[in-house]
C-alpha positions in Angstrom: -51.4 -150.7 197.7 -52.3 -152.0 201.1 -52.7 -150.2 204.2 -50.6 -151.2 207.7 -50.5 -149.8 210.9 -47.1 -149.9 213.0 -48.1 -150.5 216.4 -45.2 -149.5 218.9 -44.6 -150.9 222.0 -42.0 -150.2 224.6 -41.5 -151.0 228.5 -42.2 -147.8 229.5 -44.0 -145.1 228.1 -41.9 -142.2 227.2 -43.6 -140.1 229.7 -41.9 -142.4 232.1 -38.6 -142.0 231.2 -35.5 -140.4 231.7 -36.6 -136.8 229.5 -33.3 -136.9 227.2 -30.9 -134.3 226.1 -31.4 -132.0 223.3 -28.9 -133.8 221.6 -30.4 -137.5 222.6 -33.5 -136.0 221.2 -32.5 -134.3 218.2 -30.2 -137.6 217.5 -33.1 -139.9 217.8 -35.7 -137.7 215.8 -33.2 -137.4 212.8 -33.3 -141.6 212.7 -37.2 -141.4 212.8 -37.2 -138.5 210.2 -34.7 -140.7 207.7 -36.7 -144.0 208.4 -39.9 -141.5 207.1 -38.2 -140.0 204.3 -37.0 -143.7 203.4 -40.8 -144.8 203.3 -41.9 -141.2 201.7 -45.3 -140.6 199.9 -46.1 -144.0 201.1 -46.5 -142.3 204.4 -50.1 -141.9 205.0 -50.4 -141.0 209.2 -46.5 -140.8 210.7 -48.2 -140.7 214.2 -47.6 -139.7 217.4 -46.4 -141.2 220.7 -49.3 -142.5 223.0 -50.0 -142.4 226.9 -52.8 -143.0 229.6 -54.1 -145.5 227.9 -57.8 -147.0 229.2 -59.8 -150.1 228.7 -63.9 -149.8 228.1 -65.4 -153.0 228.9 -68.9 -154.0 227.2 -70.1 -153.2 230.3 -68.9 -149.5 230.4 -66.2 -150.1 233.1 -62.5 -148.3 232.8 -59.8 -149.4 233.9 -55.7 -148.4 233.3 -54.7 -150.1 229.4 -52.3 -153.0 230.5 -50.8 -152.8 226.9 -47.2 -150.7 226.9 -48.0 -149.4 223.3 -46.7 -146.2 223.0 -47.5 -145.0 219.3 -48.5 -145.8 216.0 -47.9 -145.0 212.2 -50.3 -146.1 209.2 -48.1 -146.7 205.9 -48.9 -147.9 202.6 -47.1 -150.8 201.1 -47.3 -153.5 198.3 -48.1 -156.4 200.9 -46.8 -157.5 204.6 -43.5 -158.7 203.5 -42.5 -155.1 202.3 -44.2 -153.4 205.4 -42.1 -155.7 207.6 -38.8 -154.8 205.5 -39.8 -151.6 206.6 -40.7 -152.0 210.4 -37.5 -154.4 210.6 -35.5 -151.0 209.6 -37.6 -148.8 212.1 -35.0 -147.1 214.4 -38.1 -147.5 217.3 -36.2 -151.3 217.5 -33.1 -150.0 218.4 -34.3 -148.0 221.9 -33.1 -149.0 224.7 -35.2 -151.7 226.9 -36.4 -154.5 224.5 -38.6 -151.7 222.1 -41.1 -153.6 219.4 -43.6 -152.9 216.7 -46.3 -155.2 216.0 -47.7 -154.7 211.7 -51.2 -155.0 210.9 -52.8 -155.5 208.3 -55.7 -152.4 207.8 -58.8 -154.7 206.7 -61.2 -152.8 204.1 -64.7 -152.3 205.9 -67.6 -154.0 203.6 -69.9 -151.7 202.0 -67.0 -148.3 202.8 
């Protein structure tokens, strides 16, 4: 099995947003718990959401991440068409504002 690394992406961090209700919450953490039991031992890091995000430059200058990614999840799966069946099921897609996830490919580092 391959490695692949769910990179989400929304318009606005969740920091940013309207804190939801219990229930919104509960609601929406019972799709992302399903979508994980769906991909099961297969799982290998489910993630967490991401913030403050900050570019280093080669230089060594920061400066504020212009990306909106907002979390990530690693998974295991037989090849990219079978991690994108499971990103296209991802209930991350259906939040509100125009949500994404972006699948990569985890490359195997020579000589690890």
């Amino acid at each position: 099995m391959a490695r692949f690394v769910f990179i989400y992406h929304a318009p606005m961090p969740p920091a940013d947003a309207t804190p939801p209700t219990d229930d919104e919450t509960a609601a929406v953490m019972g799709q992302w718990m399903d979508w994980a039991a769906k991909v099961g031992d297969d799982m290998v890091d489910f993630g967490t959401p991401l913030a403050d995000g900050v570019r280093v430059t080669p230089g060594g200058a920061t400066a504020p991440s212009t990306r909106e990614v907002t979390g990530y999840t690693i998974i295991e799966a037989d090849d990219m068409d079978a991690a994108l069946e499971l990103a296209r099921a991802h209930p991350h897609l259906n939040m509100a504002g125009g949500c994404e996830i972006e699948v990569h490919a985890a490359q195997p580092v020579p000589g690890m």
